[in-house]
SETI-525568 format. One record per atom (N, C-alpha, C): z, x, y. Coordinates in steps of 0.02 Angstrom, whole numbers, plus 50000, padded with zeros to 5 digits. Layout:
# residues N
ZXY ...
END
This chain:
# residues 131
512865037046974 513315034847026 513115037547095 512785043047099 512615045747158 511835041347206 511495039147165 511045035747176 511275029947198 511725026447168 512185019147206 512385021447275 512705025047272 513055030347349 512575030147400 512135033447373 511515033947442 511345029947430 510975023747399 510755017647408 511235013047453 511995012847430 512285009747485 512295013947564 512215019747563 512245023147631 511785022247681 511255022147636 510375020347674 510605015147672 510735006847639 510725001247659 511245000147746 511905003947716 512455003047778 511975006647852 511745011047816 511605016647913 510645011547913 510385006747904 510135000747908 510224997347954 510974993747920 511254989647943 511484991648007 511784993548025 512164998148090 511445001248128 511005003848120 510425005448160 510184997848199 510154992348143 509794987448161 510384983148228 510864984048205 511244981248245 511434984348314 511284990348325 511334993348370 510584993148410 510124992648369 509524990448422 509444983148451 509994981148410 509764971848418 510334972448500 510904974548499 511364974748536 510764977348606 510644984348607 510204988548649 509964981748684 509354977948659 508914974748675 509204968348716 509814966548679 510094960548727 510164964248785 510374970448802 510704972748859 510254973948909 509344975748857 509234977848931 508654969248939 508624966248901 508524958948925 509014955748963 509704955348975 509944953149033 509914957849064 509824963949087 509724966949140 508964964949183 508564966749140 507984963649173 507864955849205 508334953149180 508494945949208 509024944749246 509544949649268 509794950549323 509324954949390 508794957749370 508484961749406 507874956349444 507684952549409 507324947049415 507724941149459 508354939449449 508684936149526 508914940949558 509004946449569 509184950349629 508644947649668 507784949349634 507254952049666 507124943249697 507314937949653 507034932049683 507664931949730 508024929749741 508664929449786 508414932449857 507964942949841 508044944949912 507664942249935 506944939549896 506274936449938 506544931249982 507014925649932 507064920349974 507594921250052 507974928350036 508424927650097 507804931150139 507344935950134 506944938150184 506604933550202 506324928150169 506034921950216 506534918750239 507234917950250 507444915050287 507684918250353 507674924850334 507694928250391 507064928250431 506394927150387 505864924950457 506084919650494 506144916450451 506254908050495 506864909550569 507464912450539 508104909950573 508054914350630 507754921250610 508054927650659 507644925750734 506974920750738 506574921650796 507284917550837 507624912550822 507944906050853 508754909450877 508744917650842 509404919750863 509484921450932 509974919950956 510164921351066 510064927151064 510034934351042 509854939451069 509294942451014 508884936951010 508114940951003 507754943551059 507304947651054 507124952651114 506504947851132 506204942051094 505524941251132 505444932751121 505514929351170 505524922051190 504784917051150 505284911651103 504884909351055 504204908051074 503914905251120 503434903351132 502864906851152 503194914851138 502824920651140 502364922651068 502934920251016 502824921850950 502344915150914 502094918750869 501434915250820 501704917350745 501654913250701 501784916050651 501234916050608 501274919750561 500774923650535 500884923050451 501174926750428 501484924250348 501224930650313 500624930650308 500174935350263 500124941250291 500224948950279 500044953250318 500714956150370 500604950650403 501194952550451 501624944750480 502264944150494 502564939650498 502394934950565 502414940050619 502214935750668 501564939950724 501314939050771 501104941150807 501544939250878 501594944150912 502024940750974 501484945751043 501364937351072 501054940551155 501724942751199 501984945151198 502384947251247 502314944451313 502654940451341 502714937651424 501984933551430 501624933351388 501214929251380 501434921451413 501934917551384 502234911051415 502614912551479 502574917751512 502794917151598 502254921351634 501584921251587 500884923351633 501064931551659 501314934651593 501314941051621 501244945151553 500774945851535 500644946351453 500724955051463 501494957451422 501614964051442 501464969651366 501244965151297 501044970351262 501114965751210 500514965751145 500434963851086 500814966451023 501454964250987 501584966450955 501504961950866 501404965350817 501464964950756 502024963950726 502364957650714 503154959850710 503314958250610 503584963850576 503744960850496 504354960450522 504674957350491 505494955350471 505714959850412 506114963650384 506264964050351 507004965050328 507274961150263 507934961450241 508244968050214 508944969950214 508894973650167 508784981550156 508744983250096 508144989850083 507434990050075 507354983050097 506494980650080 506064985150123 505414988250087 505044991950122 504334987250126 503934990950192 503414988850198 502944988550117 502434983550113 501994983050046 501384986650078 501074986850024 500324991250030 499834989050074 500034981650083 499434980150137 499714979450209 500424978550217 500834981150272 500664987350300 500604991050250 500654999350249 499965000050296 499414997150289 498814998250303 498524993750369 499084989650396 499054985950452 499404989750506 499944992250474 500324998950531 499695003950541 499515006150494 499055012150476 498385010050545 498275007050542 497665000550600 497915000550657 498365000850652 498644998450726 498965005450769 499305010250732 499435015650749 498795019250758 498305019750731 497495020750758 497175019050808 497485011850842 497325007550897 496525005950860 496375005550796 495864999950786 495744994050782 495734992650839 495944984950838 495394980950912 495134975850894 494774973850947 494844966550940 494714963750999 494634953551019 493964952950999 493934950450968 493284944850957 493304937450968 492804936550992 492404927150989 492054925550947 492314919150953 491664915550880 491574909050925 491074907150956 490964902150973 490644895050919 490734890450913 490514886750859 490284880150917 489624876250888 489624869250906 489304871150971 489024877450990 488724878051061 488194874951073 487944871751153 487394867651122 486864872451125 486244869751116 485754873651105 485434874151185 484864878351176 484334878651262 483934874051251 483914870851277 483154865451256 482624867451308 481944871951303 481774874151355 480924869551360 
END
């Protein structure tokens, strides 16, 4: 009789282990899939905050100043550039939120706080000397 006992005990604490991992696993699969639309949700409101925030009445720097950019950094803005008084180049990210700069953000500040940064030309289609 004692052997039935623990055979049903090991079957029951089984049963109840298995069900308690099966439970576990739903929980942290919808978590991870609530974590997964947080994370899509903030992307899409931070691109809409690129789009909307340049067109807001008290942005600090007049559209036709700004370039957008996408990759890297959101926009480039000539400053007073469109009233022929070009008063300083800035790098501008947008960001929503608690969103932090990414790694290659990280390394464009990093460039720029260095002042490594230079204009180049590429001339293309020049004609030749014919001498």
């Amino acid at each position: 009789m004692d052997i039935v006992a623990l055979l049903i005990g090991i079957i029951f604490g089984f049963i109840i282990g298995f069900l308690w991992v099966q439970i576990r696993r739903i929980g942290v699969e919808k978590k991870i899939r609530q974590d997964a639309v947080r994370g899509s949700r903030n992307a899409i409101t931070g691109e809409i905050y690129e789009k909307i925030l340049p067109s807001m009445p008290n942005f600090p720097y007049a559209p036709k100043d700004m370039v957008f950019v996408g990759k890297g950094t959101d926009y480039i803005i000539f400053d007073g550039l469109s009233e022929g008084d070009l008063r300083e180049i800035i790098f501008l990210e947008i960001k929503s939120g608690k969103s932090r700069l990414n790694a290659n953000e990280k390394m464009i500040k990093k460039i720029l706080d260095e002042k490594i940064v230079r204009f180049a030309e590429m001339r293309v289609g020049a004609p030749k000397n014919d001498e």
